[in-house]
N, C-alpha and C positions, 0 to 999 in steps of 0.2 A: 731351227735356224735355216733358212731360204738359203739355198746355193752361190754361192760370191761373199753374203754376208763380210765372213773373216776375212777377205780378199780387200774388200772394199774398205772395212774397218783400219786394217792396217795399212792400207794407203792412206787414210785419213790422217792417222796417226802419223808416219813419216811425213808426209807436208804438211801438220804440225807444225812438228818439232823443226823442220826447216823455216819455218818461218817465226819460231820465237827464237827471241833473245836471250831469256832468261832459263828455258827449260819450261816444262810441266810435270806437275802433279800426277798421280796415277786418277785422285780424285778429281782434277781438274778435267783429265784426259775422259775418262768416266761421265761428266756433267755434257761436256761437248758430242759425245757418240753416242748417250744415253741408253749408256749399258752398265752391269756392273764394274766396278773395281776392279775386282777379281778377272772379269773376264779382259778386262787390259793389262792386268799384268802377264796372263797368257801370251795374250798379243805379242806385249813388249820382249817377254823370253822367247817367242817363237823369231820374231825380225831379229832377235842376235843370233840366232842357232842361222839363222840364214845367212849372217853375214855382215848385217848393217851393224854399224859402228855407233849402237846406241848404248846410251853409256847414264847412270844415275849420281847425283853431287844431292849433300846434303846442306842445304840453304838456309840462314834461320829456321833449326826444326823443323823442315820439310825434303823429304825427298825428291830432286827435280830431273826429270829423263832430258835428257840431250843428245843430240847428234855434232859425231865429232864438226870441227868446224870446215875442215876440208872434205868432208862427204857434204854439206851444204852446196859447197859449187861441181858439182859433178851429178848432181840429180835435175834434167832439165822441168824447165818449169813449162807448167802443161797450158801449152795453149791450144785451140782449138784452128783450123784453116785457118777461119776470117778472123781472127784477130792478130794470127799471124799474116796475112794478107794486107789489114788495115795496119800495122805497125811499117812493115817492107813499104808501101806506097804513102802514108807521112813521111815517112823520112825525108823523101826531094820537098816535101809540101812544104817542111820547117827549114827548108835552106833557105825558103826568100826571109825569115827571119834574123838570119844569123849575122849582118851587119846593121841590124837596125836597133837602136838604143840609145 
């Protein structure tokens, strides 16, 4: 395993799981980082021992990992300068739209 791997892996993982609704699978989590099973359920028991507020519900016959709903808003969502750049200078650009309709 190349150095970051795990690091990377389980960043995947949490913005994931932030951004479903429903939860995932260990197998679904597995299909998407195209690794073992096994080695997300690593994963997933290591980001608890750390802290994160990840949590499994058993859904129609399937195990689905989540994060609580209030660690959802408290993990910022990663933007990069320029899109942080291009979002802050829209903003005046959508005022000339905001009585017109």
């Amino acid at each position: 395993m190349a150095r970051g791997d795990q690091l990377s892996r389980q960043w995947r993982i949490i913005q994931t799981l932030i951004t479903s609704k429903t939860g995932k699978s260990a197998a679904d989590l597995s299909l998407d980082l195209e690794c073992n099973p096994r080695t997300v359920y690593r994963d997933l028991e290591a980001l608890q021992a750390a802290g994160f507020p990840i949590y499994t519900e058993r859904v129609e016959g399937k195990n689905l990992w989540s994060l609580l709903d209030t660690m959802r808003h408290h993990i910022p969502i990663p933007f990069n300068l320029m899109e942080l750049m291009a979002l802050y200078f829209s903003r005046d650009m959508m005022r000339v739209f905001k009585d017109a309709g």
